[in-house]
N, C-alpha and C positions, 0 to 999 in steps of 0.2 A: 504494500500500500504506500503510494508517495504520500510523504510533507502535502498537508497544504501549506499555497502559499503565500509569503504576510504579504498584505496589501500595502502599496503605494502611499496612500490617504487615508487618514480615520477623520468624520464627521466635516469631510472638504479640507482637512490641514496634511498636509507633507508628513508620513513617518518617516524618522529620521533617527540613522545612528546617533551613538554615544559619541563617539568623533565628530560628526556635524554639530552636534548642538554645543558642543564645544567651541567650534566654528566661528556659531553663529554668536554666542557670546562675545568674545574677542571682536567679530565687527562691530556689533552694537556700541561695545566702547568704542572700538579704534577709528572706523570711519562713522559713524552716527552721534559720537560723544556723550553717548548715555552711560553714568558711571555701573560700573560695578553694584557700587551700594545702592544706586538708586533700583540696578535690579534686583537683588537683593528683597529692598523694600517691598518694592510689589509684590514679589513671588510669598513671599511671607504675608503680605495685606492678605493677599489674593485666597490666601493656604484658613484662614482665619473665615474670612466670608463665607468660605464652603462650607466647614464647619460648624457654624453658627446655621447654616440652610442643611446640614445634616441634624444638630439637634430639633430645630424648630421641627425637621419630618419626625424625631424621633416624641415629637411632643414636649421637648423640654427648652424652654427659654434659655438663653446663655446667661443669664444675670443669677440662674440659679444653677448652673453647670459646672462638675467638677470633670477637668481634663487634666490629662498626663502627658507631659509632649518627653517623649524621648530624642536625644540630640546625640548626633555624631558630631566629632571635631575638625570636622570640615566645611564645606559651602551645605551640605543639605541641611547639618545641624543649623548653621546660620540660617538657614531660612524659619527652619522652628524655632528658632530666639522670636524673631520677629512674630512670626503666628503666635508665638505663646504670648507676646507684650502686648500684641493689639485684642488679645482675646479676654487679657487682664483688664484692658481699659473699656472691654465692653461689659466686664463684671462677672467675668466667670473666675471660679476656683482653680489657677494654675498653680500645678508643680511640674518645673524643667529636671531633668536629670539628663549630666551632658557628662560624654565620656570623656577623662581627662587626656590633658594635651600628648603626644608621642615626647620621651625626655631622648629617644637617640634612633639618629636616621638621617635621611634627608630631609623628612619634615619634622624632625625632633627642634630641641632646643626647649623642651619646656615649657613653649606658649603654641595660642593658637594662631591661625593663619587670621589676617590685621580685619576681615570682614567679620570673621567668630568673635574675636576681642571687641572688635565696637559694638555688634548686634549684644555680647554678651552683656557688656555695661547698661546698655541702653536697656536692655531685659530687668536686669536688678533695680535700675534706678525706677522701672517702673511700679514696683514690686510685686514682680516675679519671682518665686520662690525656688534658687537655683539650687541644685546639690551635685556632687562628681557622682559619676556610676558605679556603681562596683557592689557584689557580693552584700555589704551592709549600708546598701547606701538608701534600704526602704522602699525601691520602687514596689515590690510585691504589696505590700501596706498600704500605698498610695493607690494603684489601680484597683485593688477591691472596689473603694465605695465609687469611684471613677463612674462617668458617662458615658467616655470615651477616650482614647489615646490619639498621640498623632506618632507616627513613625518616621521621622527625620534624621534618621540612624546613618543611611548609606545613599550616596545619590548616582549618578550616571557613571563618575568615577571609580566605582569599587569594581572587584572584582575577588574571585578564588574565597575560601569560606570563611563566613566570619568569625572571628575571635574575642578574646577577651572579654572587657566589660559589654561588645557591640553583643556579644553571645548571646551573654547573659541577660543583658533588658531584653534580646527576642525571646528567649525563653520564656519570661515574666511576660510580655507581651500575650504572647502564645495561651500561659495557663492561664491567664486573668480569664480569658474569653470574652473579654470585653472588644467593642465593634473599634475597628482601626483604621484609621485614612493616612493611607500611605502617601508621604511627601515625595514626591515625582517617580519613583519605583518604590516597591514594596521591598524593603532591605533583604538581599539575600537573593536576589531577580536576579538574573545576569540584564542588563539593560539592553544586549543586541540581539542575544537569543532566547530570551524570555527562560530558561532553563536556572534548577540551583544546584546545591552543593549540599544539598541535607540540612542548611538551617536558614531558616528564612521565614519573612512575616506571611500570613496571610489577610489580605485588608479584606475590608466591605467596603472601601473605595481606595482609587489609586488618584492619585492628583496630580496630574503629567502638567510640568512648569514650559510651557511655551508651547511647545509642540508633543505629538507623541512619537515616542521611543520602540524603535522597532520589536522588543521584548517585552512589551505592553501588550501587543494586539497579534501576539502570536497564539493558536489555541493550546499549546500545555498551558501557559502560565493564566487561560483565563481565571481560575478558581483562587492563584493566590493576587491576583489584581481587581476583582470584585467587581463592583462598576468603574468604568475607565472617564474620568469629566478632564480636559483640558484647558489651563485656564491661563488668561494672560497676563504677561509679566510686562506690560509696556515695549515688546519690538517695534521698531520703528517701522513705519510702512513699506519701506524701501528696500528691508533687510534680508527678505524670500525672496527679492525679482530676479534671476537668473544677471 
């Protein structure tokens, strides 16, 4: 029996590898001069509004909502600083729990990359209640009485199986059984071949950040990506024209 095979477009948008939207990022800054942080900003506004339109279908208002956002320490974690801060300001019950920074590598050093560090400040200052991941860090505690989670774990960048503290919160993910909106893949997705590795989220929605990702709309990975919504990060008009 052949593959089927992934389509061109989901809902009239380009699916598009993990290398392309990489791409596309880098123009937006480079030739359109839309910063980093301002995407960023959106992709996290953006991550918040869904949310808020996934409670209200669940019947529950956000001003009376307890959410869990789990964060990787890279751009998708950054994106859940922000979703978690603007969902704080709408009045829901936020805990972050963000994996700490790598201390040795190429992206070691001890700190996060300068988009995680600003989303992060700007999280706490809002009060955000931030804590590091790991083994005693309570998320199991915290998602019990939970509404819902966000998974902002691993983004287009990852790849090969996840570890450490990223394990561990899909774990706790996992058993809560609590409904989960996957920040632009479901962590543990391969993003080009929709395929995993044995540990990985599965959502009741995936929130694909500008466009979607070829291992979105593949059929294995339908069941761990849920409903598939794409939502926009502010590309400029000009940045798909051939």
């Amino acid at each position: 029996m052949s593959k089927a095979p992934i389509p061109d477009l989901f809902e009239g948008l380009p699916v598009v590898t993990s290398a392309r939207m990489r791409e596309l990022d880098e123009l937006a800054t480079r030739r359109f001069g839309v910063p980093a942080l301002t995407l960023m900003e959106n992709a996290g506004e953006a991550v918040a509004a869904a949310a808020v339109e996934f409670l209200k279908g669940q019947g529950k208002p956000v001003s009376q909502a307890k959410i869990v956002v789990c964060c990787g320490r890279g751009a998708n974690g950054g994106d859940g600083l922000v979703a978690a801060r603007h969902l704080k300001l709408d009045g829901a019950d936020v805990s972050v729990f963000i994996c700490p920074p790598r201390k040795e590598g190429p992206a070691g050093g001890g700190e996060y990359p300068e988009l995680v560090r600003v989303n992060l400040k700007k999280a706490e200052e809002a009060g955000v209640a931030v804590k590091p991941a790991g083994p005693e860090s309570g998320v199991e505690a915290a998602l019990a009485p939970a509404d819902v989670a966000l998974d902002a774990l691993l983004g287009t960048g990852s790849s090969g199986k996840p570890a450490g503290a990223i394990h561990h919160m899909i774990q706790a993910l996992t058993r809560s059984k609590k409904p989960i909106l996957a920040v632009d893949i479901p962590s543990g997705i391969h993003p080009d071949t929709g395929y995993h590795s044995g540990v990985f989220v599965t959502a009741a929605e995936t929130l694909a950040l500008g466009l979607p990702k070829r291992g979105l709309v593949t059929p294995h990975a339908a069941r761990s990506v849920g409903k598939l919504k794409v939502l926009s990060i502010g590309y400029p008009a000009g940045l798909l024209k051939p």
